[in-house]
Structures are given as structure tokens and as C-alpha cells.
C-alpha atoms as an extended CHARMM CRD file, in Angstrom:
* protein
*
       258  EXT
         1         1  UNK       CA            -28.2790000000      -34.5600000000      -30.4870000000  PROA      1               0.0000000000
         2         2  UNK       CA            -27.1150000000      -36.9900000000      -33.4370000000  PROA      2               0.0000000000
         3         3  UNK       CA            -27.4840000000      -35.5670000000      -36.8360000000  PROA      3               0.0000000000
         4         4  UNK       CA            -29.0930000000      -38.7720000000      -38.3920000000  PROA      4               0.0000000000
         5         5  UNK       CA            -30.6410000000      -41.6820000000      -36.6090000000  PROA      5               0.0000000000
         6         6  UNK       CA            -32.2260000000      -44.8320000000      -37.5150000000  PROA      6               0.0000000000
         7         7  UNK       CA            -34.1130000000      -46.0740000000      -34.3620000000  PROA      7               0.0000000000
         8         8  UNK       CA            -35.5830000000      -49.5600000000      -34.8330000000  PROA      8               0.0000000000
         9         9  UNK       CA            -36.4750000000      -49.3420000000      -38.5720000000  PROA      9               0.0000000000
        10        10  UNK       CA            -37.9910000000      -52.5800000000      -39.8690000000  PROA      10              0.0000000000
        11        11  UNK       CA            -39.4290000000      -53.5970000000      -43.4750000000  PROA      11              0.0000000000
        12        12  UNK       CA            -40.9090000000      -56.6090000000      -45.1820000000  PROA      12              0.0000000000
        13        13  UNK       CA            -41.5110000000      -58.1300000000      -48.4290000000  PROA      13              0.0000000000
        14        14  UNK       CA            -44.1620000000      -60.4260000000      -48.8590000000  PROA      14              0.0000000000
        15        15  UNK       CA            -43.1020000000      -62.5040000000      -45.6180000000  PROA      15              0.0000000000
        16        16  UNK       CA            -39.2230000000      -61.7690000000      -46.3040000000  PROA      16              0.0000000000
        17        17  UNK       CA            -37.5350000000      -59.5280000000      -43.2590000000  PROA      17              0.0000000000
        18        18  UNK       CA            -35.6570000000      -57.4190000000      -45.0790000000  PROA      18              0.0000000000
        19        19  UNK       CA            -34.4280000000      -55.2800000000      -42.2140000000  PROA      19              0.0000000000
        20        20  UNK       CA            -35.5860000000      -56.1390000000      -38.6580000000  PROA      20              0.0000000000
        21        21  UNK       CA            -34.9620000000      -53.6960000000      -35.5890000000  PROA      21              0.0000000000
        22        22  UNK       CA            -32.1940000000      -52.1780000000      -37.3240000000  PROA      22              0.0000000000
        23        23  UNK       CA            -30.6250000000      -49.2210000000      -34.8440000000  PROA      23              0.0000000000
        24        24  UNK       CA            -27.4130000000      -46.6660000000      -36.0060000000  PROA      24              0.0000000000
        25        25  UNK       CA            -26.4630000000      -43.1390000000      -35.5950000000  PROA      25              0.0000000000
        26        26  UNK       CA            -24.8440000000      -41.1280000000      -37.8180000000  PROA      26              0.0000000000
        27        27  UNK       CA            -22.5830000000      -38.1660000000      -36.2710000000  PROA      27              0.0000000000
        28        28  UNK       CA            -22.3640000000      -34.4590000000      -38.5950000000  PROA      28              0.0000000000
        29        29  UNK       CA            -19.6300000000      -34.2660000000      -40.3600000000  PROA      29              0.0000000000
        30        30  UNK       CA            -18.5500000000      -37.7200000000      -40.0390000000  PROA      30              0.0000000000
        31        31  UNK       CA            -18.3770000000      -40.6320000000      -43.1720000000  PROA      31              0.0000000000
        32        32  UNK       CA            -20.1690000000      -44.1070000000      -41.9590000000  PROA      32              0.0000000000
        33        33  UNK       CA            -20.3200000000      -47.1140000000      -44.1450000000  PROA      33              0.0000000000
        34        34  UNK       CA            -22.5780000000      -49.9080000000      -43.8700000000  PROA      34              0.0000000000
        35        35  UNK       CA            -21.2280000000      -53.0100000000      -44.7860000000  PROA      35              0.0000000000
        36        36  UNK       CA            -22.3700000000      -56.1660000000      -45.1370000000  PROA      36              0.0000000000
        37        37  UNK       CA            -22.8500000000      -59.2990000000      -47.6010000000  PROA      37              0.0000000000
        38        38  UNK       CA            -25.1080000000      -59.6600000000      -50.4540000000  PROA      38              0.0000000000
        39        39  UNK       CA            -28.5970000000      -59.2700000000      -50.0510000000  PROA      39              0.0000000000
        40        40  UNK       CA            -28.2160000000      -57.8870000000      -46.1370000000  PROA      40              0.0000000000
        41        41  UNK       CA            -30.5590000000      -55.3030000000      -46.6790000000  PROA      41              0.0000000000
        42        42  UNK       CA            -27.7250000000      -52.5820000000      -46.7900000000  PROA      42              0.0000000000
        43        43  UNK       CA            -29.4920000000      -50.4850000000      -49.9750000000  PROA      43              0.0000000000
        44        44  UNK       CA            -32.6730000000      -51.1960000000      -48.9010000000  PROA      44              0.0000000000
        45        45  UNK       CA            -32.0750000000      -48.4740000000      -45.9130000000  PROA      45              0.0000000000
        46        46  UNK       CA            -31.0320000000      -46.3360000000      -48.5050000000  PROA      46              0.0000000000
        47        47  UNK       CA            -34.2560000000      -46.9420000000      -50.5700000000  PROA      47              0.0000000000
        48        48  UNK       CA            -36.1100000000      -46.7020000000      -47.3000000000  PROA      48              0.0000000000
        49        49  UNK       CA            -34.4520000000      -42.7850000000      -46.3440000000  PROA      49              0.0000000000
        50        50  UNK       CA            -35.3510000000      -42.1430000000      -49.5850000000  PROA      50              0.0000000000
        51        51  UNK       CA            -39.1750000000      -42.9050000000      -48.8320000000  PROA      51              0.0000000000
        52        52  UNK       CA            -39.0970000000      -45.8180000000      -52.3060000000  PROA      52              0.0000000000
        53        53  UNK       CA            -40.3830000000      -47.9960000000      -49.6320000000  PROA      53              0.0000000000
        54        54  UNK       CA            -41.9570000000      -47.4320000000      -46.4060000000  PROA      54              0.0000000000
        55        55  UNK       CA            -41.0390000000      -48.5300000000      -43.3020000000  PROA      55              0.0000000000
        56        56  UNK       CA            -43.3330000000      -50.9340000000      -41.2210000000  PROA      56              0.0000000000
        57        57  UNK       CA            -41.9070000000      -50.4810000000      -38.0060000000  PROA      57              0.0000000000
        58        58  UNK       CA            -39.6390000000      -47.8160000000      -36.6250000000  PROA      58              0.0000000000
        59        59  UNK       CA            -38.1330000000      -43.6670000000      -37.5330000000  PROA      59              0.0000000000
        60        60  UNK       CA            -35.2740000000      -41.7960000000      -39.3960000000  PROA      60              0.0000000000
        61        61  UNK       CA            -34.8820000000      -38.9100000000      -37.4230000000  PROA      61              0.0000000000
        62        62  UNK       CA            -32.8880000000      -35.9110000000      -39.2040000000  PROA      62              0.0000000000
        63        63  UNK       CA            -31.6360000000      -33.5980000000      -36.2500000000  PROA      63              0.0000000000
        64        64  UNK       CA            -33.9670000000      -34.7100000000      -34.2640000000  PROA      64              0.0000000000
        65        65  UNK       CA            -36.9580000000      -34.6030000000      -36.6510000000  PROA      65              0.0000000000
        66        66  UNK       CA            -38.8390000000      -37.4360000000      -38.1690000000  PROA      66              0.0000000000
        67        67  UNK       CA            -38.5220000000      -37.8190000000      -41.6150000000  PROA      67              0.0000000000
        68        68  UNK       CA            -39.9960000000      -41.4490000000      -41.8400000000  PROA      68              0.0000000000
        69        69  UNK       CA            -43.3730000000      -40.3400000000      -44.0040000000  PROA      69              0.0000000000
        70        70  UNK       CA            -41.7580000000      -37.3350000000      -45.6340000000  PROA      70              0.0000000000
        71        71  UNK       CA            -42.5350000000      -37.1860000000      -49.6180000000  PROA      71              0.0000000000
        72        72  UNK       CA            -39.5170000000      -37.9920000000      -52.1060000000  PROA      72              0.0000000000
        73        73  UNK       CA            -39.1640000000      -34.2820000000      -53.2690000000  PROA      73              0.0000000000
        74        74  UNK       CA            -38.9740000000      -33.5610000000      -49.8110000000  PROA      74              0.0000000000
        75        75  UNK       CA            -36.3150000000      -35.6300000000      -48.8880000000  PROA      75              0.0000000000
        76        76  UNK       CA            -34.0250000000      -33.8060000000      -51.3920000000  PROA      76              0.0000000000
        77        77  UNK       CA            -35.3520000000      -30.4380000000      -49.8680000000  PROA      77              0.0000000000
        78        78  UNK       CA            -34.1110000000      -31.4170000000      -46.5910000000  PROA      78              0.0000000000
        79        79  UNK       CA            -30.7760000000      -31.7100000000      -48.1690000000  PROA      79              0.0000000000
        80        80  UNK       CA            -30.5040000000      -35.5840000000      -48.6600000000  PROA      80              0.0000000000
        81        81  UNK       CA            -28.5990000000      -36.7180000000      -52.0020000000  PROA      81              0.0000000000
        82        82  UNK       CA            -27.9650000000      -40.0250000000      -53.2610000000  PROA      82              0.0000000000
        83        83  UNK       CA            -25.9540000000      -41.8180000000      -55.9260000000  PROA      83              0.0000000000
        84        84  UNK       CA            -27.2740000000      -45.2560000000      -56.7480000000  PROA      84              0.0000000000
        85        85  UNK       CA            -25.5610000000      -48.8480000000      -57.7240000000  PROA      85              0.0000000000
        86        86  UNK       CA            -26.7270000000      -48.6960000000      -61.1620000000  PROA      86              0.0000000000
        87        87  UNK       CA            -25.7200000000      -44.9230000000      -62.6580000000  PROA      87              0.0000000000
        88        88  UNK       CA            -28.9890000000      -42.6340000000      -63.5670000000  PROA      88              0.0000000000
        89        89  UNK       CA            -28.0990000000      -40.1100000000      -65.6930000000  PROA      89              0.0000000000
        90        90  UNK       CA            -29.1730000000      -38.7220000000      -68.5420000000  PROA      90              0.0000000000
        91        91  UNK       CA            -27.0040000000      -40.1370000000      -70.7500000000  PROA      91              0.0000000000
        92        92  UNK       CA            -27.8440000000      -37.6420000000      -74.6040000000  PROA      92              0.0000000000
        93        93  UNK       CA            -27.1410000000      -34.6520000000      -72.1130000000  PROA      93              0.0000000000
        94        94  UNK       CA            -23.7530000000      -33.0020000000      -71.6510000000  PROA      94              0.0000000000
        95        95  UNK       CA            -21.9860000000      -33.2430000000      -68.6040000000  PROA      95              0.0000000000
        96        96  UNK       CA            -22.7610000000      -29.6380000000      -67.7540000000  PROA      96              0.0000000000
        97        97  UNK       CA            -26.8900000000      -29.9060000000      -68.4980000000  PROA      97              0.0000000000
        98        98  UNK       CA            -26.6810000000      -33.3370000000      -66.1400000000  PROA      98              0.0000000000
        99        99  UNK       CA            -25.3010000000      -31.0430000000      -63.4430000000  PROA      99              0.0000000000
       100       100  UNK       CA            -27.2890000000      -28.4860000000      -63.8580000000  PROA      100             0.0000000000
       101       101  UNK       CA            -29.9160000000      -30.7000000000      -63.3520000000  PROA      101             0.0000000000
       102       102  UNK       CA            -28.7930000000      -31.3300000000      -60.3040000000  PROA      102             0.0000000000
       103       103  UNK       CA            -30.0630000000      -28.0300000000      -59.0740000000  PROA      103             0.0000000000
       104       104  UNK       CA            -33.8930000000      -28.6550000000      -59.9300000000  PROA      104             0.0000000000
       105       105  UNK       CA            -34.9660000000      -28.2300000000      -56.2810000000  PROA      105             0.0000000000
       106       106  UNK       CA            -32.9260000000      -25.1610000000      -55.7220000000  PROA      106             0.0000000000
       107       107  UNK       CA            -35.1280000000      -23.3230000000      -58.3500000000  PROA      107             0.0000000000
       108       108  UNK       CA            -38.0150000000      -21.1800000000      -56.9820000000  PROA      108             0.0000000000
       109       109  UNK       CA            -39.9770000000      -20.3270000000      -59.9740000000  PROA      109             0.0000000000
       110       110  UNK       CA            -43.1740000000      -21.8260000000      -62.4070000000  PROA      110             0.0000000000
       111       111  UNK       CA            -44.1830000000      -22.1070000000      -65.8610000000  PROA      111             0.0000000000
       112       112  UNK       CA            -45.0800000000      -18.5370000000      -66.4790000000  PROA      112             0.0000000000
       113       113  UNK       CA            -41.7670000000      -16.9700000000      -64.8670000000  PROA      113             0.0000000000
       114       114  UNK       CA            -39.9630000000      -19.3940000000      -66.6290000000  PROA      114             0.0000000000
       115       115  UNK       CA            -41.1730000000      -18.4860000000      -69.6880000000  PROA      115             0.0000000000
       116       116  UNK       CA            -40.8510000000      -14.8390000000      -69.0770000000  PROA      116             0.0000000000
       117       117  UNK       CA            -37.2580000000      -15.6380000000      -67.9370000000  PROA      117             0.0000000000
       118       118  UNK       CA            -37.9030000000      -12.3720000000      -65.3140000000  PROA      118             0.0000000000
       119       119  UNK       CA            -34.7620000000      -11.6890000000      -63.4940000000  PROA      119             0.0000000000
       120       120  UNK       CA            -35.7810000000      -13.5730000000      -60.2420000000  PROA      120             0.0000000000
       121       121  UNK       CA            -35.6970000000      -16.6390000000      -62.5460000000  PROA      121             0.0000000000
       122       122  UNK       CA            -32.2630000000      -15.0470000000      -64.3410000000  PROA      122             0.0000000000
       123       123  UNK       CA            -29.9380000000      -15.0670000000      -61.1080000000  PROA      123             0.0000000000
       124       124  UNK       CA            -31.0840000000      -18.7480000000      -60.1450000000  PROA      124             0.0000000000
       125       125  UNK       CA            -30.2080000000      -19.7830000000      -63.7170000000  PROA      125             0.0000000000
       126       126  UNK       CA            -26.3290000000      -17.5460000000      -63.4610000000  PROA      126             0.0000000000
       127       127  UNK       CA            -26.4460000000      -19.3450000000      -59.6130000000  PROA      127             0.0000000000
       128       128  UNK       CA            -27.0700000000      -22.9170000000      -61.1040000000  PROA      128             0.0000000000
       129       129  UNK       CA            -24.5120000000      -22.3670000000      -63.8900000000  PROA      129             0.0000000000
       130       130  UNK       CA            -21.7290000000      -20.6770000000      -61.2290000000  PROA      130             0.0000000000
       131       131  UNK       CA            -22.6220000000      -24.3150000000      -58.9630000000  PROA      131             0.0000000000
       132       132  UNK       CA            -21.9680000000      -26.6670000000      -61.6110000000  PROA      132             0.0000000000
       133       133  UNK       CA            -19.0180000000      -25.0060000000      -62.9400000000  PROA      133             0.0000000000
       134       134  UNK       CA            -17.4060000000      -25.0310000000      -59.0690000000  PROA      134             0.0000000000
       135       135  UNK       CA            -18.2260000000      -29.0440000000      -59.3760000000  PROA      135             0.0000000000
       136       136  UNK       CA            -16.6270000000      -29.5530000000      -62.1310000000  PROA      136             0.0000000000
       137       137  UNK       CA            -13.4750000000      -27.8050000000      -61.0680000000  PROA      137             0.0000000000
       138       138  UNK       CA            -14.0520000000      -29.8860000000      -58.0690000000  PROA      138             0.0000000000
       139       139  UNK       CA            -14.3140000000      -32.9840000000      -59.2860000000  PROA      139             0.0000000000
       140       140  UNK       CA            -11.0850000000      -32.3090000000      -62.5160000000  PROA      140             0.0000000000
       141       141  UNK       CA            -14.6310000000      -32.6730000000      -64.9910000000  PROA      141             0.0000000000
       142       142  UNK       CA            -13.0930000000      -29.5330000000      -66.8400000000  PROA      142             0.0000000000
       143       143  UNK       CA            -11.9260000000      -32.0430000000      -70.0820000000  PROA      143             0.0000000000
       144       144  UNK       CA            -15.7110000000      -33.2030000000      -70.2830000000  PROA      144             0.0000000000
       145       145  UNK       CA            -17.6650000000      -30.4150000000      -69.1270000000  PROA      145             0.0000000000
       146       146  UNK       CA            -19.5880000000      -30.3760000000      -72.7700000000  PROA      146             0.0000000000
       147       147  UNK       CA            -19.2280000000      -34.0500000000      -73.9920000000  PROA      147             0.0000000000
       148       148  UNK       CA            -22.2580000000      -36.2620000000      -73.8760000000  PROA      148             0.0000000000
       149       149  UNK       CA            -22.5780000000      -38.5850000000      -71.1030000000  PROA      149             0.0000000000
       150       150  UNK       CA            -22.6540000000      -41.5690000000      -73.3940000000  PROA      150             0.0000000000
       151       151  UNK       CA            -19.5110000000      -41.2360000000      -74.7370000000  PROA      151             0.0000000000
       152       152  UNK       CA            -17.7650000000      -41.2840000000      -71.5050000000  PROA      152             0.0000000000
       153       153  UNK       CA            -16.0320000000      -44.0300000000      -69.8020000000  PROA      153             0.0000000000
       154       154  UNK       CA            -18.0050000000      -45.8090000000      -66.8650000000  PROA      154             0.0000000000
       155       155  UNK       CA            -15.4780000000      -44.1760000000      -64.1700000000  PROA      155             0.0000000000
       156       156  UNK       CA            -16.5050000000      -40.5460000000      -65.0780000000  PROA      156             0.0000000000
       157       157  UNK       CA            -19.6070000000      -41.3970000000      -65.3330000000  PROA      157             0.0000000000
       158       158  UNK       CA            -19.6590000000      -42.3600000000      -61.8830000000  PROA      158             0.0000000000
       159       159  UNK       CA            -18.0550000000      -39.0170000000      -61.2200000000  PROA      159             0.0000000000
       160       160  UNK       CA            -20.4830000000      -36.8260000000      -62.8190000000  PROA      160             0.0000000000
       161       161  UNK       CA            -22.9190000000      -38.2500000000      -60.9860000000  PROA      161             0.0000000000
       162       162  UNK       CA            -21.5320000000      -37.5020000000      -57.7960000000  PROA      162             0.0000000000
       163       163  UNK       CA            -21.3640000000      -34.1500000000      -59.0990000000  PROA      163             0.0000000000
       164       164  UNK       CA            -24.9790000000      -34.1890000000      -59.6590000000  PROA      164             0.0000000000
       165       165  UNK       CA            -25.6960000000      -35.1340000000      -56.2140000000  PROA      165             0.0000000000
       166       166  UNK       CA            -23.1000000000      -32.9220000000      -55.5140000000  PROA      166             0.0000000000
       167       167  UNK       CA            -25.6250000000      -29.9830000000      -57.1330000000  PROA      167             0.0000000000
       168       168  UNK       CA            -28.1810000000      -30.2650000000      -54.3600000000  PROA      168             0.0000000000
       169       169  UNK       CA            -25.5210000000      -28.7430000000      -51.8290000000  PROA      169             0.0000000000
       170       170  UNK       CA            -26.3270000000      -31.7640000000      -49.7790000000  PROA      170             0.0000000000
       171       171  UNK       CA            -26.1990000000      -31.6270000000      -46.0330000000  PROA      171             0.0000000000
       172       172  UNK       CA            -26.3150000000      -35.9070000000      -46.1080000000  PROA      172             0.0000000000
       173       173  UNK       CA            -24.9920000000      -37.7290000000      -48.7400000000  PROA      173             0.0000000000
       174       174  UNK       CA            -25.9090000000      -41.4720000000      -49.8940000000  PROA      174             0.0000000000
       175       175  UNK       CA            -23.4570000000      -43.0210000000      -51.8740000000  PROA      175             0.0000000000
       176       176  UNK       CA            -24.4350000000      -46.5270000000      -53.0390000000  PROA      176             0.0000000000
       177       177  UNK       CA            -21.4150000000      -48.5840000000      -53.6060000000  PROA      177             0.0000000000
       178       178  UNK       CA            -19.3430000000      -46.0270000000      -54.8670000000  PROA      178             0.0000000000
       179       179  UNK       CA            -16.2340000000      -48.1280000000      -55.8420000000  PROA      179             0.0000000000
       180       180  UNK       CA            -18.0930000000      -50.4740000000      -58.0900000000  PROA      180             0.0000000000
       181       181  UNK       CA            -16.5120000000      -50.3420000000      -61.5350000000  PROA      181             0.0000000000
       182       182  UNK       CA            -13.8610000000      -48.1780000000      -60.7080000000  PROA      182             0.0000000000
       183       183  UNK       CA            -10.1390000000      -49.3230000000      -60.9320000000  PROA      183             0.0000000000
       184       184  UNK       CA             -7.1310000000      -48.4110000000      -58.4730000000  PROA      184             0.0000000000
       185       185  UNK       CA             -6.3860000000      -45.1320000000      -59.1310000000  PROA      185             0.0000000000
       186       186  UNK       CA            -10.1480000000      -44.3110000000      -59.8400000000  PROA      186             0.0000000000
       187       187  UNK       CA            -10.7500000000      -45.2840000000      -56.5720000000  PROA      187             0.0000000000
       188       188  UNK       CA             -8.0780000000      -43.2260000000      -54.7640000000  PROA      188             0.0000000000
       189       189  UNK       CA             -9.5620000000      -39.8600000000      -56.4410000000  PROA      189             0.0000000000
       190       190  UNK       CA            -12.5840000000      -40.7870000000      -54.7650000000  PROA      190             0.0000000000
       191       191  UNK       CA            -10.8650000000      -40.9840000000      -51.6130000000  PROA      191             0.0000000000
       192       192  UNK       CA             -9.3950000000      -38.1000000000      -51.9660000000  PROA      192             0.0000000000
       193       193  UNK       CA            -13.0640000000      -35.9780000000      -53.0470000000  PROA      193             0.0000000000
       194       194  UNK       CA            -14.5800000000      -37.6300000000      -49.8570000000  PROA      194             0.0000000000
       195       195  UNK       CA            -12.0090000000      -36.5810000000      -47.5670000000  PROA      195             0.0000000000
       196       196  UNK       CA            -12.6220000000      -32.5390000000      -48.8150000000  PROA      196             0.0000000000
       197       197  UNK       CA            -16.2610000000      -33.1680000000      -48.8820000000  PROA      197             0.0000000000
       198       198  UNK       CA            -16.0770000000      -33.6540000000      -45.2480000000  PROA      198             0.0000000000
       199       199  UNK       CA            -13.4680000000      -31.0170000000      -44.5210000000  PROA      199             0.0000000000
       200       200  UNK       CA            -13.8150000000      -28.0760000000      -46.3860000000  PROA      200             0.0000000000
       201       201  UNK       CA            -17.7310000000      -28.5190000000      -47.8000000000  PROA      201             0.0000000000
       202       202  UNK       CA            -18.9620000000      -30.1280000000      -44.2400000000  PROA      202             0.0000000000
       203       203  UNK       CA            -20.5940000000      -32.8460000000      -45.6270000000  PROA      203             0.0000000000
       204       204  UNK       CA            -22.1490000000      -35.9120000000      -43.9300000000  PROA      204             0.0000000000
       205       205  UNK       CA            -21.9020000000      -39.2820000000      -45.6690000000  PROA      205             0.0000000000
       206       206  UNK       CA            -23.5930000000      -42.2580000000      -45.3060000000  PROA      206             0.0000000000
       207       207  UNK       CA            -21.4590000000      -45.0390000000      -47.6800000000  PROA      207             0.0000000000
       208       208  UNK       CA            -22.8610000000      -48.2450000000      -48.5410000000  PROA      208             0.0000000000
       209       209  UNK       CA            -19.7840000000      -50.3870000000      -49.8560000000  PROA      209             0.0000000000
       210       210  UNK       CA            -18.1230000000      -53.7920000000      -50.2060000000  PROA      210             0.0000000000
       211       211  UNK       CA            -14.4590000000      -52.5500000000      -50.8020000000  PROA      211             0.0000000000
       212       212  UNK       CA            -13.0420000000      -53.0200000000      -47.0510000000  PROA      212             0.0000000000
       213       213  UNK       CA            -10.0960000000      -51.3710000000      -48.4750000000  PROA      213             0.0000000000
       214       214  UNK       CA            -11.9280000000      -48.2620000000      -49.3290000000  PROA      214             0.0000000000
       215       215  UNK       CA            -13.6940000000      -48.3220000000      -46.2440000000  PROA      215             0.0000000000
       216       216  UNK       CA            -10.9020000000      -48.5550000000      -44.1580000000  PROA      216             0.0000000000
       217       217  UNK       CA             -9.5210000000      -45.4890000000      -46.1520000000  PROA      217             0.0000000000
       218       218  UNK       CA            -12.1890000000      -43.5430000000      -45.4450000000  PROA      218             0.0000000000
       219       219  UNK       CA            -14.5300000000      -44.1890000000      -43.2680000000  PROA      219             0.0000000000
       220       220  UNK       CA            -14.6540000000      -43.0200000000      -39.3700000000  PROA      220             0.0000000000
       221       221  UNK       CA            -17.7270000000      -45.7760000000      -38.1890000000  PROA      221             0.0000000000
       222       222  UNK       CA            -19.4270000000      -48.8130000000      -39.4130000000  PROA      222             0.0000000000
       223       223  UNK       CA            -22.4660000000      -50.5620000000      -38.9200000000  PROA      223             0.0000000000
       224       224  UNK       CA            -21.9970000000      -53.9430000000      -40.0610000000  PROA      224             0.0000000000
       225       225  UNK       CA            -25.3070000000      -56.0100000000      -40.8540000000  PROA      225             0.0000000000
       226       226  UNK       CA            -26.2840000000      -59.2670000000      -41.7860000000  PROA      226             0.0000000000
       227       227  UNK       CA            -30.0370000000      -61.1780000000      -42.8560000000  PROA      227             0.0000000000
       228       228  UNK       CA            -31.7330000000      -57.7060000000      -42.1180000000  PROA      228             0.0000000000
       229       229  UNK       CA            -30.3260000000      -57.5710000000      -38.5410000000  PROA      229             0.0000000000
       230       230  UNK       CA            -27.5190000000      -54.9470000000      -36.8530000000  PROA      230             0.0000000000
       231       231  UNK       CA            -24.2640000000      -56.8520000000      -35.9720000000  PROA      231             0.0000000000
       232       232  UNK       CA            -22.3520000000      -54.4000000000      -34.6340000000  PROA      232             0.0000000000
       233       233  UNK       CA            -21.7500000000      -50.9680000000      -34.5570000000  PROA      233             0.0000000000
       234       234  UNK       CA            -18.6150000000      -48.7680000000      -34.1750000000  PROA      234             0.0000000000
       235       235  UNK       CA            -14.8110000000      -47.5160000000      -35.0740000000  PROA      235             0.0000000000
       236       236  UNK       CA            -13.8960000000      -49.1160000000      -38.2830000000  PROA      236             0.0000000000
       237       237  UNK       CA            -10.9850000000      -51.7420000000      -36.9880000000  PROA      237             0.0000000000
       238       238  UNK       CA            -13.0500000000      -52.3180000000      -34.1970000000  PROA      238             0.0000000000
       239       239  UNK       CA            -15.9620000000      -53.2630000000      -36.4170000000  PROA      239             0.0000000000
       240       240  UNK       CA            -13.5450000000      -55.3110000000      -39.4650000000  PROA      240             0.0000000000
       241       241  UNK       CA            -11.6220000000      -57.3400000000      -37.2390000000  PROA      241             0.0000000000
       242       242  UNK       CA            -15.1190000000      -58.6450000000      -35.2500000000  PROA      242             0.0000000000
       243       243  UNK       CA            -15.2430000000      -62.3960000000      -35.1060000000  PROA      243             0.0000000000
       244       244  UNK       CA            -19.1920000000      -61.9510000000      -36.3050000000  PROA      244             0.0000000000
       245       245  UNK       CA            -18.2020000000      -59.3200000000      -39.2640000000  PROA      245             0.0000000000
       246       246  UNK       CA            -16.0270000000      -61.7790000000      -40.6600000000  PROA      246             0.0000000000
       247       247  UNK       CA            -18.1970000000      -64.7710000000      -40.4300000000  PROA      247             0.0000000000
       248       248  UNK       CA            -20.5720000000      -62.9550000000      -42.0470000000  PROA      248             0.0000000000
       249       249  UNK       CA            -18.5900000000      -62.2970000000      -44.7250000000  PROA      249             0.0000000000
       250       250  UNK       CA            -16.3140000000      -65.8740000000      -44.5370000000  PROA      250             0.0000000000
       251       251  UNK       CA            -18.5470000000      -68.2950000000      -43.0400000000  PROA      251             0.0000000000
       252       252  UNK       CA            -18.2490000000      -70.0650000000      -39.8930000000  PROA      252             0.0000000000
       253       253  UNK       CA            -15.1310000000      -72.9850000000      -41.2530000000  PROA      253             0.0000000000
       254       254  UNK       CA            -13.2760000000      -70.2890000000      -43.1170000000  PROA      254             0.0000000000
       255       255  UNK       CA            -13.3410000000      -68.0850000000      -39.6830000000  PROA      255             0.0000000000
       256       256  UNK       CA            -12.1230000000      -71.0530000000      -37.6400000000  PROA      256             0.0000000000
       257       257  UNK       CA             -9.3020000000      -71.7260000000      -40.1420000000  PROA      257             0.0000000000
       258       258  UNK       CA             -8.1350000000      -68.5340000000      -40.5010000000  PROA      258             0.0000000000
């Protein structure tokens, strides 16, 4: 059984396809991009897994179970992160409290043990604490653990919050054009974080990303798409050196004339 499937998922807005009939699968443990030009429809998946919008035709199926009509909270209790494009932290918060943060759906408690701060409530807090420390050590946060996210340059940013997503001990993580803003060696760290996500915390990533470098890095399968539609599907050369991936991406002269 596949860990994550999209089986014929289709959405429109007002008359626009956005994504028609698109099919992929996702193995566990594995990182798959989806790649694609501007305005292909790649983050609208993303905001579609996420139940932002809802599908009009077709199923995500998470080990075998639909998750197409599945609240947002739930989404994140079935152990689904994202990062997005545009970061969305909170940016008068330490680096710490936005990790923390990251643990909302791990707590078990309400108003009135919360305010009794009963030991139940105690151990999740030491628990949420002990998980965001790990990150940071993870993720070499340790110089800005307590500075204010405002004051930090865009590429840690971007790191903390991966960390955040990080938090919800994801089983599937969305990462939304990762790269974007980072430079070279920026870049390679993430590489690097990515490869022990998968190895040593068994994570499952779903990358949507326009750096072919990168991808090529780090990716094990790609689903390229194009107008809303599927081109192809499979191993990463395989799918980067296709004659329809790169006239996606070049056009049909600059293919000809390469």
C-alpha cells in the first residue's frame, strides 16, 4: 500500500482548471518534488491536502484512508506539516515560543487545567520545551534560540519555521518552495537537514520547488506538471531530462535549439 496518494484530484476556479485529473503516489520514507512552471497548479495541491480548498473531483488517500473532507486541525492530527512560500510566523515571539507553538496539537488539556497548570498539563509543557530544544540543536538554532523572529535574517527565518513544522513530529511533510530566498550555502544546510529527516527521523516529504539543482540533490521522484495536468511521473533524471519537462519549462523553439 502507498503511504500517500493523489488519485484523480481535480479543482476549479470560477471556470479556470486549476488541476485536472491529476494522479501521483508518494512512497514512506521517500522525498518527492513536484515541479513545474509558474502558475501549474503545484501549491494549489498543497492548499488542497491541506483542506484551504476543496477538491471537486477526486481523493488524497493517507495509508490507504481518505482524507479528502477531513477538517484543517485534523490534517495536522494526522501528522501532516507544512511550510508555506510566504513565511508565517509570529514574528514579536522568540524563536523558542514560535517552536513551541509548534506543538499546539500535541497538547491534551482545556481552559480550566490550563489554568490550574495540574501536572497532566505540567509534563506536556516539560515535553513541548524538551521538543523544541532537540529542534533547535537540530537545526544549529542554538545562537537564536531567544532572539525575536523579526530581527533575524530571512534564511533563519526560513529555518525556524521548518522547525516549527518540525514541532508537530510530522509523519508527511509539505515544504513549499523551500529554497526561495536562500543563498548557496543556505541551501546546502537544507540539503543536508532533509537528508537526516528522512534517515534518522523517518520522515516523508512532499517538496514543491523550482531549484532543479536542489531537486536533483535531494529528491528520489518527481511529478512534473504543467496547466493543471500530470506530465510525467518518476526517478528524478528520468523525469528532468523529458523532452515534455523541458518544454514546459523552455518552450517548444528553445527545446528544438538546444
Amino acid at each position: 500500500m502507498a503511504f500517500f496518494q493523489a488519485q484523480d484530484i481535480s479543482i476549479s476556479f470560477g471556470g479556470v482548471q486549476a488541476l485536472n485529473r491529476v494522479n501521483f503516489t508518494v512512497n514512506q520514507g521517500e522525498i518527492f518534488s513536484i515541479i513545474g512552471p509558474n502558475g501549474a497548479g503545484k501549491t494549489t495541491i498543497f492548499n488542497c491536502i491541506n483542506r484551504f480548498y476543496d477538491l471537486t473531483g477526486g481523493v488524497f488517500l493517507l495509508e490507504g484512508k481518505s482524507i479528502s473532507h477531513a477538517k484543517p486541525h485534523d490534517i495536522a492530527d494526522l501528522g501532516i506539516a507544512r511550510t508555506f512560500q510566504n513565511i508565517e510566523l509570529f514574528k514579536n515571539m522568540t524563536v523558542l515560543d514560535n517552536l513551541i507553538l509548534g506543538r499546539h496539537r500535541k497538547r491534551r488539556s482545556n481552559i480550566f487545567t490550563e489554568m490550574l497548570f495540574i501536572k497532566p498539563v505540567r509534563l506536556q509543557e516539560i515535553r513541548s520545551r524538551e521538543k523544541a530544544e532537540e529542534i533547535i540543536d537540530f537545526l544549529d538554532l542554538e545562537a537564536h534560540r531567544d532572539q525575536l523572529v523579526v530581527n533575524l535574517p530571512y534564511g533563519v527565518q526560513k529555518t525556524v519555521e521548518l522547525g516549527r513544522a518540525l514541532a508537530m513530529e510530522p509523519t508527511l511533510l509539505l515544504l513549499d518552495e523551500p529554497t526561495s530566498g536562500l543563498n548557496m550555502e543556505e541551501s546546502e544546510d537544507l540539503a543536508f537537514w532533509l537528508s537526516d529527516m528522512k534517515e534518522e527521523l523517518g520522515i516523508t516529504v512532499i517538496m514543491v520547488e523550482h531549484n532543479m539543482r536542489f531537486v536533483k540533490q535531494t529528491t528520489d521522484r518527481v511529478l512534473a506538471i504543467d496547466f493543471g495536468q500530470a506530465i510525467v511521473e518518476g526517478e528524478t533524471n528520468e523525469v528532468l531530462t523529458n523532452p515534455d519537462v523541458m518544454r514546459a519549462y523552455l518552450g517548444e523553439e528553445n527545446v528544438c535549439n538546444a
